[in-house]
PDB file of the backbone (N, CA, C, O) and the ligand in Angstrom, with CONECT records:
HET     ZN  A 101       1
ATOM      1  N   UNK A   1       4.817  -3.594   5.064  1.00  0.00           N
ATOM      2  CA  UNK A   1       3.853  -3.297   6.125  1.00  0.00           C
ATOM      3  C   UNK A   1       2.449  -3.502   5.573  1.00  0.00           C
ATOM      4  O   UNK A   1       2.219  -3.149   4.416  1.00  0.00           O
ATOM      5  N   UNK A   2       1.455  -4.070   6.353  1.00  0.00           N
ATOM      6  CA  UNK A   2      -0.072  -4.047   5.696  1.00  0.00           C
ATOM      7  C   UNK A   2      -1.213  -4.239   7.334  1.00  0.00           C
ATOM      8  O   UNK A   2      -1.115  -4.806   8.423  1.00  0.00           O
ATOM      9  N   UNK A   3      -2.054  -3.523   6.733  1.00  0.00           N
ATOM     10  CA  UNK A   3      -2.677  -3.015   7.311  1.00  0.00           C
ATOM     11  C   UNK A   3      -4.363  -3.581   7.584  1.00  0.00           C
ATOM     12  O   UNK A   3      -5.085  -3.351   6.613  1.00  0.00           O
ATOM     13  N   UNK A   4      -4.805  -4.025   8.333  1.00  0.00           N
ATOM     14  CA  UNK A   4      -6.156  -4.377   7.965  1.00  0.00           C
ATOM     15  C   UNK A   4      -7.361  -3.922   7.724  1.00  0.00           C
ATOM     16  O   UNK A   4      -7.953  -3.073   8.390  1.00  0.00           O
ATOM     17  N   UNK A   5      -7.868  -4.652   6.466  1.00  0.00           N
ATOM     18  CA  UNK A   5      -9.221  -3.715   6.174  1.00  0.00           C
ATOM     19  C   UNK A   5     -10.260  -4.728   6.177  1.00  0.00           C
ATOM     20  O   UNK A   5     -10.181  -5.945   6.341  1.00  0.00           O
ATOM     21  N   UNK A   6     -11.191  -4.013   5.973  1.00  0.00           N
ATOM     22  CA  UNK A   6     -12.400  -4.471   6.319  1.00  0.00           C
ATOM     23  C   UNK A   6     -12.549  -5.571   4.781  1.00  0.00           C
ATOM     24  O   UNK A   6     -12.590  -4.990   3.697  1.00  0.00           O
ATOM     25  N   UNK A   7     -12.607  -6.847   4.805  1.00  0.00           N
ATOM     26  CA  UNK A   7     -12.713  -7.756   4.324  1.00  0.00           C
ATOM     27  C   UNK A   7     -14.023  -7.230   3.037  1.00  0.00           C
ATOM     28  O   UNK A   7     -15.212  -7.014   3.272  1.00  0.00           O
ATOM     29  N   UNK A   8     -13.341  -7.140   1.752  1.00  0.00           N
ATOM     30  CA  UNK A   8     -14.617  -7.296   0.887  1.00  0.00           C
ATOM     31  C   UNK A   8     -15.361  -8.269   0.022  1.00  0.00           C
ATOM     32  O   UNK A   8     -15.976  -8.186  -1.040  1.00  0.00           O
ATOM     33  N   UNK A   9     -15.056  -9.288   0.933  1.00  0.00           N
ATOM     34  CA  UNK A   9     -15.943 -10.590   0.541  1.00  0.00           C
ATOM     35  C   UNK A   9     -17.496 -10.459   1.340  1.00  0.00           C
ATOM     36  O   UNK A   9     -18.596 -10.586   0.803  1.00  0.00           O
ATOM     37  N   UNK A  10     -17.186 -10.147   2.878  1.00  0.00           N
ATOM     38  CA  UNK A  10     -18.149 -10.478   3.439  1.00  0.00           C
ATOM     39  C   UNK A  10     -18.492  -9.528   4.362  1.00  0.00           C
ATOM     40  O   UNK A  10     -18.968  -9.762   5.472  1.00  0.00           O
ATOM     41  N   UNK A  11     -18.198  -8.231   3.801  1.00  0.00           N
ATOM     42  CA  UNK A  11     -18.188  -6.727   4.269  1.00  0.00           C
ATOM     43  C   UNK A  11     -18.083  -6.988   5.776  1.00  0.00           C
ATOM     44  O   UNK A  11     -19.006  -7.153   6.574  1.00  0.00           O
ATOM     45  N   UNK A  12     -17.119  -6.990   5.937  1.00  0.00           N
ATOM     46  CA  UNK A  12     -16.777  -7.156   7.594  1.00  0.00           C
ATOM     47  C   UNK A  12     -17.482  -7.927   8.397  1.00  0.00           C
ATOM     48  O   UNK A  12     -17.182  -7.878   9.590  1.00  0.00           O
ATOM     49  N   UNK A  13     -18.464  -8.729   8.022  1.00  0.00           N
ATOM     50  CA  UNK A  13     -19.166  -9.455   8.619  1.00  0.00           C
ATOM     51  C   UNK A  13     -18.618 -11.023   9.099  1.00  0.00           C
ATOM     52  O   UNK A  13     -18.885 -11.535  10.186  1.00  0.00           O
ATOM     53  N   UNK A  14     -17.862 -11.593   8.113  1.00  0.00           N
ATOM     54  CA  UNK A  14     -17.415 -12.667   8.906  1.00  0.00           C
ATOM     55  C   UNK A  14     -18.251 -13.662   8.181  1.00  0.00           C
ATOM     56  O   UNK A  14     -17.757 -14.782   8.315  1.00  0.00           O
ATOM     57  N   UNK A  15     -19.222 -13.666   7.538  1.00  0.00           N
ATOM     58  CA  UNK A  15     -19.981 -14.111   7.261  1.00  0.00           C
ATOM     59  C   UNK A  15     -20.092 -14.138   5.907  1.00  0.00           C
ATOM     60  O   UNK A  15     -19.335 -13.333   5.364  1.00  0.00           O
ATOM     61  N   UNK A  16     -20.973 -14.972   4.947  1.00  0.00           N
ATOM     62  CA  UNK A  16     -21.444 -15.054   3.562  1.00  0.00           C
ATOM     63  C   UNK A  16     -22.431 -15.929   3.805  1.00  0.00           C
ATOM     64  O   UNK A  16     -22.484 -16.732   4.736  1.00  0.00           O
ATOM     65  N   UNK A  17     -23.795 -15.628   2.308  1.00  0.00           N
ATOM     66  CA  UNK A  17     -24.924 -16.104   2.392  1.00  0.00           C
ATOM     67  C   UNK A  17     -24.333 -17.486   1.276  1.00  0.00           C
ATOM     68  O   UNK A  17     -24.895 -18.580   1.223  1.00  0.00           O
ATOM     69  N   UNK A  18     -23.588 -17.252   0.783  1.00  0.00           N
ATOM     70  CA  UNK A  18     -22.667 -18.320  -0.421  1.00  0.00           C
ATOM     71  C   UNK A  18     -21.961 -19.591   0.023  1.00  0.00           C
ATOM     72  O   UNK A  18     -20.855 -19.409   0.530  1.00  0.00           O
ATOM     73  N   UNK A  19     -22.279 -20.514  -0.047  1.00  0.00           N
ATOM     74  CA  UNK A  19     -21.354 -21.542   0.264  1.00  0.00           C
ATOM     75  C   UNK A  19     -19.836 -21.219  -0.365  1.00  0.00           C
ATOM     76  O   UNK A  19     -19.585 -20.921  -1.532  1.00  0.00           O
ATOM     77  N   UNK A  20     -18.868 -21.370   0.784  1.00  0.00           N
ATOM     78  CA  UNK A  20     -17.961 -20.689   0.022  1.00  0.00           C
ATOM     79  C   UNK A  20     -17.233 -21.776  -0.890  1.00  0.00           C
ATOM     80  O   UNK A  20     -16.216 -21.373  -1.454  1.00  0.00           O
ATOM     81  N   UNK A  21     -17.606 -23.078  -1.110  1.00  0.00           N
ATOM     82  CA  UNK A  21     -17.018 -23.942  -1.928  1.00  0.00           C
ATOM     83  C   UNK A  21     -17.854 -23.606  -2.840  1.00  0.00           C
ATOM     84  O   UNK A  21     -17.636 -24.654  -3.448  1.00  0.00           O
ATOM     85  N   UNK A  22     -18.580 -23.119  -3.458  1.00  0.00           N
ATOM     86  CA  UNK A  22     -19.223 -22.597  -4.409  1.00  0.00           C
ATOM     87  C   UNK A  22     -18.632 -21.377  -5.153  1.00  0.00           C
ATOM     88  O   UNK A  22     -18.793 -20.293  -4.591  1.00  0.00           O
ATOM     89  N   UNK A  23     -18.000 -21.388  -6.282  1.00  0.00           N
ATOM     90  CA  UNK A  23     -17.177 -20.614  -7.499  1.00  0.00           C
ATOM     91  C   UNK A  23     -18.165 -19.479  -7.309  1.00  0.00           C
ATOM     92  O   UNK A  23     -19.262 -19.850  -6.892  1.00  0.00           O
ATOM     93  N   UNK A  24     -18.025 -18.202  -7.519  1.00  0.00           N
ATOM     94  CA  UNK A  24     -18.272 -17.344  -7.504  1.00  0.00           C
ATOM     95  C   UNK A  24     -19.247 -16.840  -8.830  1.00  0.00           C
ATOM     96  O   UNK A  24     -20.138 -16.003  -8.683  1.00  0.00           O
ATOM     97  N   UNK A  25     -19.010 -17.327  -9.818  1.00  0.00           N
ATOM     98  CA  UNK A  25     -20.006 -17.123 -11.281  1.00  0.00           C
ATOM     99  C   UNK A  25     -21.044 -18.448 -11.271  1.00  0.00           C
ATOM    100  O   UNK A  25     -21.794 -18.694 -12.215  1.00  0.00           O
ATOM    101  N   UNK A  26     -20.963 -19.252 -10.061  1.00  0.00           N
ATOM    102  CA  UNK A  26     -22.221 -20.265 -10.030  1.00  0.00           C
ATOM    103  C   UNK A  26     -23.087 -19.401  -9.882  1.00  0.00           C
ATOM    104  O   UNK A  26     -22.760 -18.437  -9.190  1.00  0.00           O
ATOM    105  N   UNK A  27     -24.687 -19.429 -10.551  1.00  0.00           N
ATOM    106  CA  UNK A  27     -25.919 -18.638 -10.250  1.00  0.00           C
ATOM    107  C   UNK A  27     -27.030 -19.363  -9.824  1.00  0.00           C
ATOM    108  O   UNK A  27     -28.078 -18.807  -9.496  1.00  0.00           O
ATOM    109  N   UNK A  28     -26.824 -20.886  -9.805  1.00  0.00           N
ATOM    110  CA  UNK A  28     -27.892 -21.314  -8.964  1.00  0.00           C
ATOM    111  C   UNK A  28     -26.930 -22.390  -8.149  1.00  0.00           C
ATOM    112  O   UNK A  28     -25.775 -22.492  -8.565  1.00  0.00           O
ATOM    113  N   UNK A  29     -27.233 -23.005  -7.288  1.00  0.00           N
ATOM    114  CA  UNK A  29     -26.339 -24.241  -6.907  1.00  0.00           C
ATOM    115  C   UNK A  29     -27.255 -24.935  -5.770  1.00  0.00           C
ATOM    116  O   UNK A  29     -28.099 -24.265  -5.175  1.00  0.00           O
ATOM    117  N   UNK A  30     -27.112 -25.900  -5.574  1.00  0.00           N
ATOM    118  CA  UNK A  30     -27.632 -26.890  -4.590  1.00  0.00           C
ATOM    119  C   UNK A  30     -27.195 -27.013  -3.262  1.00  0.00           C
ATOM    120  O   UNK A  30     -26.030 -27.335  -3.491  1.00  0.00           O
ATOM    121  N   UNK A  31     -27.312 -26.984  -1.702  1.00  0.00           N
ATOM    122  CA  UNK A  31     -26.651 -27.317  -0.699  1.00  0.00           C
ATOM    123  C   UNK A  31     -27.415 -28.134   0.211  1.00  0.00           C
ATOM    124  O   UNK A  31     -28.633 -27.991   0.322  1.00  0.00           O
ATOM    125  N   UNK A  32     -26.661 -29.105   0.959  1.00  0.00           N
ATOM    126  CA  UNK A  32     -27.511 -29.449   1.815  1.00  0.00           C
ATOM    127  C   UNK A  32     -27.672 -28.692   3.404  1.00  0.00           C
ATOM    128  O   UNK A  32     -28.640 -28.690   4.164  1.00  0.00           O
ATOM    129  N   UNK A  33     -26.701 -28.247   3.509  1.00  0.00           N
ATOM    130  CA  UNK A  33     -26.657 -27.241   4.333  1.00  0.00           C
ATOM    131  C   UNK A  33     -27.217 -25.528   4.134  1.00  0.00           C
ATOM    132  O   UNK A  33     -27.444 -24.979   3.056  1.00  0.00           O
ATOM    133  N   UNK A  34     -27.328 -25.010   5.307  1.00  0.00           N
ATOM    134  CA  UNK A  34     -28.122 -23.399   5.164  1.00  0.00           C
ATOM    135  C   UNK A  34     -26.915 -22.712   5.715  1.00  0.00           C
ATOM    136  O   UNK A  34     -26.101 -23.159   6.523  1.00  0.00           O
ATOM    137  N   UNK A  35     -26.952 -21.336   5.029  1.00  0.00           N
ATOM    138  CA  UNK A  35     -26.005 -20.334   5.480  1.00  0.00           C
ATOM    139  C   UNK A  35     -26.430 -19.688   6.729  1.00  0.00           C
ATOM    140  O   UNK A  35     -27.392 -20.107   7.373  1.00  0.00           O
ATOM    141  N   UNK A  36     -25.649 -18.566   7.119  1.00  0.00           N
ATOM    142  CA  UNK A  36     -24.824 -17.738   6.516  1.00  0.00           C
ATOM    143  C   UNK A  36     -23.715 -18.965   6.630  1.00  0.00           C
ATOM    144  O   UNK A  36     -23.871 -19.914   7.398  1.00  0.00           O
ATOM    145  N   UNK A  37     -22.708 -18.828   5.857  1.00  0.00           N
ATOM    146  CA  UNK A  37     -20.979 -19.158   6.337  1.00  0.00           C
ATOM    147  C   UNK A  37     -20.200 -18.541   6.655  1.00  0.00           C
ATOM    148  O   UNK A  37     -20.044 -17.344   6.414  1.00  0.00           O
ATOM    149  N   UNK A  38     -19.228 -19.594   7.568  1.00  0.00           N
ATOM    150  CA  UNK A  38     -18.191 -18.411   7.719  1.00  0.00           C
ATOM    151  C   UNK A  38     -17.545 -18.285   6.224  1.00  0.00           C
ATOM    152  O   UNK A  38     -17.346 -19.229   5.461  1.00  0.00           O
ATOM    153  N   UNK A  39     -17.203 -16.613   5.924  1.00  0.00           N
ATOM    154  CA  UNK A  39     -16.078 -16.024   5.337  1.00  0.00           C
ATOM    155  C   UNK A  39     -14.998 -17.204   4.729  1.00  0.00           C
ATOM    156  O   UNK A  39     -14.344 -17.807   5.581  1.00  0.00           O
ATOM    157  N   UNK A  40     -14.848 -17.452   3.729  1.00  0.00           N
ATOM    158  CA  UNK A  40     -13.629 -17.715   3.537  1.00  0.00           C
ATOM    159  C   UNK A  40     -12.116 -17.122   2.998  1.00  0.00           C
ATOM    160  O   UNK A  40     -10.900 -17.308   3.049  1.00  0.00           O
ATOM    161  N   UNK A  41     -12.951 -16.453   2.568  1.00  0.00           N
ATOM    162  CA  UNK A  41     -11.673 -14.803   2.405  1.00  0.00           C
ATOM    163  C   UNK A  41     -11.174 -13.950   3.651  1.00  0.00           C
ATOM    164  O   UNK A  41     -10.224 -13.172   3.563  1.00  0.00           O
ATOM    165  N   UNK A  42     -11.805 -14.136   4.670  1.00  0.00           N
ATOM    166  CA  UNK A  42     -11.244 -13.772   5.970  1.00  0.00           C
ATOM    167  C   UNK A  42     -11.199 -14.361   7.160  1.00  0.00           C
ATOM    168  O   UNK A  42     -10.866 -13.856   8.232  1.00  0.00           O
ATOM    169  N   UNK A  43     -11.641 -15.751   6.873  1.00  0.00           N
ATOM    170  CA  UNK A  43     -11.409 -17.013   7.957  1.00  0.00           C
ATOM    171  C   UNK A  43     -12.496 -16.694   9.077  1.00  0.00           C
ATOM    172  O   UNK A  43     -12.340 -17.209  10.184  1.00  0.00           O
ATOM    173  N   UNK A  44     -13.538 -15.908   8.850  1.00  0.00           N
ATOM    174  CA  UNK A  44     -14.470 -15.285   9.404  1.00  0.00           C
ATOM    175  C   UNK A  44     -14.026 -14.009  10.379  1.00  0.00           C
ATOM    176  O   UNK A  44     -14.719 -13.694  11.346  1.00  0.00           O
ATOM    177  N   UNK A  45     -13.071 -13.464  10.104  1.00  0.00           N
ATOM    178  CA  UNK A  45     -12.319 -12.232  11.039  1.00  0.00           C
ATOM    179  C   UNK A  45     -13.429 -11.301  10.335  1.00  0.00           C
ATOM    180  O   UNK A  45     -13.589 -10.565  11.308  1.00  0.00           O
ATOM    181  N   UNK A  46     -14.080 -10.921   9.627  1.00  0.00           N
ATOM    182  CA  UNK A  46     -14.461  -9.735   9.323  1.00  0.00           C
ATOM    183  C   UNK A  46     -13.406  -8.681   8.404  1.00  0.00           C
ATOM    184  O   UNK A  46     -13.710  -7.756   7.651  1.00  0.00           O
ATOM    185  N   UNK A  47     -12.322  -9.112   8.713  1.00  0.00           N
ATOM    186  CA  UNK A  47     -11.156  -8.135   8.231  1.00  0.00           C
ATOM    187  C   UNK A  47     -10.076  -9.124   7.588  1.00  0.00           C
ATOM    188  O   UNK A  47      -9.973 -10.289   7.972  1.00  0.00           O
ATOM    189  N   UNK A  48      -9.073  -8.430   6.321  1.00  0.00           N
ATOM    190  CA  UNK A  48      -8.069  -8.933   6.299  1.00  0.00           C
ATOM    191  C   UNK A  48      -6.582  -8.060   6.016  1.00  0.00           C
ATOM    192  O   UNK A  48      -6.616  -6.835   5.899  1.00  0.00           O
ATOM    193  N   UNK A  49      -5.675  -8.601   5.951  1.00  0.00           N
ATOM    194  CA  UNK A  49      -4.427  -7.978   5.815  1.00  0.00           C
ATOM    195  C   UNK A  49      -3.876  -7.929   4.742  1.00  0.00           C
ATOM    196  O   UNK A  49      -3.191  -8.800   4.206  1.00  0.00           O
ATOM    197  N   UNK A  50      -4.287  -6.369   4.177  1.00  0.00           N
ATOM    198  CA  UNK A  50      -3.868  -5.818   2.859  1.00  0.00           C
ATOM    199  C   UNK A  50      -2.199  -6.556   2.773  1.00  0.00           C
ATOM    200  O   UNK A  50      -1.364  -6.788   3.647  1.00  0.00           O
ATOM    201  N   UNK A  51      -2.213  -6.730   1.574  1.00  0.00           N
ATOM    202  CA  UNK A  51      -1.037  -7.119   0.591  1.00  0.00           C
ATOM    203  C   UNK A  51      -0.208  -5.757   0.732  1.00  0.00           C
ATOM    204  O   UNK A  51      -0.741  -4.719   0.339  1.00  0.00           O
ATOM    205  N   UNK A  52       1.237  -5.724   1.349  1.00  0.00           N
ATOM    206  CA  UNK A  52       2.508  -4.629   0.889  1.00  0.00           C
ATOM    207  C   UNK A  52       1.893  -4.086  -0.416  1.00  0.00           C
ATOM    208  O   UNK A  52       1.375  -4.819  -1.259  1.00  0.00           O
ATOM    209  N   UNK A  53       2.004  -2.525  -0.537  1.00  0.00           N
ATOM    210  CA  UNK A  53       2.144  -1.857  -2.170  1.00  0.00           C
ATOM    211  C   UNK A  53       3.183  -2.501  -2.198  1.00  0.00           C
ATOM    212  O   UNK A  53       3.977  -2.997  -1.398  1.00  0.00           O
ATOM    213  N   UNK A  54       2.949  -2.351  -3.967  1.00  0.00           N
ATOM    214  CA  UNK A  54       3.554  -3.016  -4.850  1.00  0.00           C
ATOM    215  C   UNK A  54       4.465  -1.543  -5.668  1.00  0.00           C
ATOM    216  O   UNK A  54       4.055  -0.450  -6.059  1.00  0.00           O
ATOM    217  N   UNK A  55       5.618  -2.088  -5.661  1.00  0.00           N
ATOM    218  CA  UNK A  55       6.442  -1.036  -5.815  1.00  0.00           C
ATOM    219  C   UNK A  55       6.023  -0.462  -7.346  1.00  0.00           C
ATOM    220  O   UNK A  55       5.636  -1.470  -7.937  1.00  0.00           O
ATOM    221  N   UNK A  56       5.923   0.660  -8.237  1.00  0.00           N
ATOM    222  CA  UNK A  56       5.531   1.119  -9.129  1.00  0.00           C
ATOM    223  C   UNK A  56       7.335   1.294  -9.801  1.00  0.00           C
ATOM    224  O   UNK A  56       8.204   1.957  -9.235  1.00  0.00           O
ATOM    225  N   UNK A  57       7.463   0.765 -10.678  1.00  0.00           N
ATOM    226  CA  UNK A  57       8.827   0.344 -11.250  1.00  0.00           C
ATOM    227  C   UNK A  57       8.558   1.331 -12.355  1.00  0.00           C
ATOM    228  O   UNK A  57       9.648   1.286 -12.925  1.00  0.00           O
ATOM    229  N   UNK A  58       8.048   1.936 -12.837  1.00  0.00           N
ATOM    230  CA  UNK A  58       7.554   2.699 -14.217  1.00  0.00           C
ATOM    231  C   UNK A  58       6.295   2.917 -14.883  1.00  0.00           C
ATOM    232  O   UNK A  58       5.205   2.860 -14.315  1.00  0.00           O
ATOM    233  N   UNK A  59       6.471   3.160 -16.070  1.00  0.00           N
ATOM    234  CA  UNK A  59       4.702   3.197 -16.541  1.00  0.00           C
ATOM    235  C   UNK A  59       4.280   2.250 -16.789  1.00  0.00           C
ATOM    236  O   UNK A  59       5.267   1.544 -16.995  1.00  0.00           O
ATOM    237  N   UNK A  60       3.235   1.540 -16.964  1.00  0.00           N
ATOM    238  CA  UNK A  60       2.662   0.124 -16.822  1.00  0.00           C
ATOM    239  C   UNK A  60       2.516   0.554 -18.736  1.00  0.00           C
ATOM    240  O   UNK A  60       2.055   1.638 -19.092  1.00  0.00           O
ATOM    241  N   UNK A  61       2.954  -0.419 -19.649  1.00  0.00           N
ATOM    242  CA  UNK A  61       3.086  -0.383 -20.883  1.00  0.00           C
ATOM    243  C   UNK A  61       1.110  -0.851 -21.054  1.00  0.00           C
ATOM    244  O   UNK A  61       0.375  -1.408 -20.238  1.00  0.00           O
ATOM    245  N   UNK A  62       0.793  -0.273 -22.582  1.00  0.00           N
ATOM    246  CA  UNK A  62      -0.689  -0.064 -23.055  1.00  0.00           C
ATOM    247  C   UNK A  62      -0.544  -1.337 -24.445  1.00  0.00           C
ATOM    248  O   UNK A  62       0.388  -2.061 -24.794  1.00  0.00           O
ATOM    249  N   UNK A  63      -1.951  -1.147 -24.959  1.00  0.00           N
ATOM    250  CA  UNK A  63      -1.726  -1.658 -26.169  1.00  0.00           C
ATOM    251  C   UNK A  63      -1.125  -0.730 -27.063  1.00  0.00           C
ATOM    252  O   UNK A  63      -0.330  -1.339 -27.780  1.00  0.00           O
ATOM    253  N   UNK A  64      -1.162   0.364 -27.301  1.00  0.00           N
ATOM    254  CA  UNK A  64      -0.441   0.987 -27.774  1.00  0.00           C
ATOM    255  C   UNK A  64       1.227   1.239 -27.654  1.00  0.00           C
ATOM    256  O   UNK A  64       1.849   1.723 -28.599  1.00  0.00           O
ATOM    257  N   UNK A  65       1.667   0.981 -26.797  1.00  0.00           N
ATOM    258  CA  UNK A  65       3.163   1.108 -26.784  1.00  0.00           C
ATOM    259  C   UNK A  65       4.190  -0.306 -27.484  1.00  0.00           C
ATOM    260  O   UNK A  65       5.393  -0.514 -27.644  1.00  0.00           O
ATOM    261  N   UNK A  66       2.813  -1.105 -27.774  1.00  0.00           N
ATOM    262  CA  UNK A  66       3.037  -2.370 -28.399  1.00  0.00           C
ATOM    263  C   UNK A  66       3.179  -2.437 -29.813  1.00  0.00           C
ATOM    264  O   UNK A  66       3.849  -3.332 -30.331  1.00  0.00           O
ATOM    265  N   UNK A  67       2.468  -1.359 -30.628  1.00  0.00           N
ATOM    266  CA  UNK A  67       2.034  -1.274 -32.080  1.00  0.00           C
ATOM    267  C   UNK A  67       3.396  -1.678 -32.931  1.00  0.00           C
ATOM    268  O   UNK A  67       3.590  -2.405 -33.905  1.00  0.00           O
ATOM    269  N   UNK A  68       4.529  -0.582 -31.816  1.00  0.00           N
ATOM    270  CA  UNK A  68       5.367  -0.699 -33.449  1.00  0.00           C
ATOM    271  C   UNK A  68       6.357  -1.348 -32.323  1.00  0.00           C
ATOM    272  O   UNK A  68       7.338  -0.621 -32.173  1.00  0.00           O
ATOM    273  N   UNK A  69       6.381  -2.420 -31.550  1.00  0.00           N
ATOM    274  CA  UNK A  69       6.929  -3.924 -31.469  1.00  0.00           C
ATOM    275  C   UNK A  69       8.195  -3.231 -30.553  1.00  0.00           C
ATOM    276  O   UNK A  69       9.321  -3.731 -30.560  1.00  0.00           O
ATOM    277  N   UNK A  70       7.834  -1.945 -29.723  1.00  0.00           N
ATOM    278  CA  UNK A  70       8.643  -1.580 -28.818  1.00  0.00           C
ATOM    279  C   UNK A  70       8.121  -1.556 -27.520  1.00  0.00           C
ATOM    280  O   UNK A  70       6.962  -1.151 -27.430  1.00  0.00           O
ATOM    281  N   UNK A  71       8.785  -1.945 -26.331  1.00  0.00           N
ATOM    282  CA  UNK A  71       8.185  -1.387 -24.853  1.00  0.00           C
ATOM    283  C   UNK A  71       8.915   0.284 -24.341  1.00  0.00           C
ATOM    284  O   UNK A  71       9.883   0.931 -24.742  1.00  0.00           O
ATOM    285  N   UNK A  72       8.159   0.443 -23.572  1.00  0.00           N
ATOM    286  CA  UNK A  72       8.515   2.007 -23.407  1.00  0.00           C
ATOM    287  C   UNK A  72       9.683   2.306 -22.882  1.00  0.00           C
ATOM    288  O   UNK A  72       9.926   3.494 -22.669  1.00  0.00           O
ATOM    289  N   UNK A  73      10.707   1.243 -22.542  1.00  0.00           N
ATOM    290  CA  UNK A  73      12.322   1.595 -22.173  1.00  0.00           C
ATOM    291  C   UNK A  73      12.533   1.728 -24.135  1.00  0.00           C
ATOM    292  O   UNK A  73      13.642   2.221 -24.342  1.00  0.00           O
ATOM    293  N   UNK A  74      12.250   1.614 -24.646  1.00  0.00           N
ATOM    294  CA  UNK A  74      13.197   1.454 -25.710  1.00  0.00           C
ATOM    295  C   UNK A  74      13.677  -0.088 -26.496  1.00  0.00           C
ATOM    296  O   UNK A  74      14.307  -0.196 -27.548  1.00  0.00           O
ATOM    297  N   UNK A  75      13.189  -1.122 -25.668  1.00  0.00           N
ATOM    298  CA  UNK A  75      13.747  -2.345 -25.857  1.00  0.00           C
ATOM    299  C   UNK A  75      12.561  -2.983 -26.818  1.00  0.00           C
ATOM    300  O   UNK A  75      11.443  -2.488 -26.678  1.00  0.00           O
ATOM    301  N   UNK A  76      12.701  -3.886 -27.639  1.00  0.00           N
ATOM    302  CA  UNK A  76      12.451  -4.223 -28.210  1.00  0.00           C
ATOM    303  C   UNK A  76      11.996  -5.633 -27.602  1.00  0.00           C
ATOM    304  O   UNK A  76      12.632  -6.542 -27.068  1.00  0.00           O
ATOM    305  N   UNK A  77      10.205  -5.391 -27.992  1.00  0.00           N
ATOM    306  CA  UNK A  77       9.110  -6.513 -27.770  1.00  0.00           C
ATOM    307  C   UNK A  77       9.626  -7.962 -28.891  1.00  0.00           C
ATOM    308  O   UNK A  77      10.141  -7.993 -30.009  1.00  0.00           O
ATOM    309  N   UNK A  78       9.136  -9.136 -27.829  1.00  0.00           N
ATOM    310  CA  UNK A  78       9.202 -10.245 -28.488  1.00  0.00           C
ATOM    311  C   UNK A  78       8.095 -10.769 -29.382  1.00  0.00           C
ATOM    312  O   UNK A  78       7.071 -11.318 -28.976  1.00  0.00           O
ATOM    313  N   UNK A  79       8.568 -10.428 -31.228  1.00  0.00           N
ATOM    314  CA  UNK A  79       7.109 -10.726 -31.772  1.00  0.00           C
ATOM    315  C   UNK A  79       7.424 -12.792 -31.678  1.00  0.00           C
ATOM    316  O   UNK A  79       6.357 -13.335 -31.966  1.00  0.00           O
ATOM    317  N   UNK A  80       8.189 -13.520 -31.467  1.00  0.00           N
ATOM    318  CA  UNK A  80       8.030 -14.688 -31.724  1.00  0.00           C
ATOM    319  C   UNK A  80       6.968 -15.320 -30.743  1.00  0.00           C
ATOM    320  O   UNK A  80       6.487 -16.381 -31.141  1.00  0.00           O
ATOM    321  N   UNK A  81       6.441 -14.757 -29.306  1.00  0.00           N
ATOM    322  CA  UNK A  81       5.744 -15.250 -28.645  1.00  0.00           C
ATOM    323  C   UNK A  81       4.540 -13.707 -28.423  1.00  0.00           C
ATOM    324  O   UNK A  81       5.144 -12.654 -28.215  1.00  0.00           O
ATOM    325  N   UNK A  82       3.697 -13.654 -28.446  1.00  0.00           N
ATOM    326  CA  UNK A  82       2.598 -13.099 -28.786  1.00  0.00           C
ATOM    327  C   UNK A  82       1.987 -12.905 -27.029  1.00  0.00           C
ATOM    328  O   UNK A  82       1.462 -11.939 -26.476  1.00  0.00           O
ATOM    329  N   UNK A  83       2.238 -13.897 -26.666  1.00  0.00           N
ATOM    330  CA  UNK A  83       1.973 -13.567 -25.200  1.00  0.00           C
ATOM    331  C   UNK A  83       2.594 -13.379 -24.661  1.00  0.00           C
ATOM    332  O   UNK A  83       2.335 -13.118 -23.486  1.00  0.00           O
TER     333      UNK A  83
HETATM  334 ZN    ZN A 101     -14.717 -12.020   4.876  1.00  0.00          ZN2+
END
């Protein structure tokens, strides 16, 4: 089930002053066009439709539960791949 919220790209507005083909860590950029735009995180609805929770299966493992090359069932971490 999901529910709609108020879009936090373009605070419910529908709108952005950002070209939205423009990456988000750009800090200056060029357009030939003027804003606002529509939203592209909410297709200009103002709102969008939260993602289902995500089922919580256990404790989310730390760097610490890593130290001595165990996860917190008991099972034993893979040191051959590091990631
Ligand atoms: Zn939006």
């Amino acid at each position: 089930m999901s529910t709609p919220i108020q879009c936090p790209i373009c605070a419910g507005t529908g709108l952005v002053s950002r070209p939205p083909w423009i990456a988000g860590d750009i800090e200056s950029y060029t357009t030939s066009t003027t804003g606002p735009y529509p939203c592209n995180a909410c297709g200009g609805q103002g709102y969008i439709m939260s993602p289902p929770p995500i089922p919580f299966i256990g404790k989310i493992p730390t760097a610490a539960d890593y130290n001595d090359g165990r996860l917190p069932d008991g099972t034993q971490a893979r040191k051959d791949n590091p990631k």
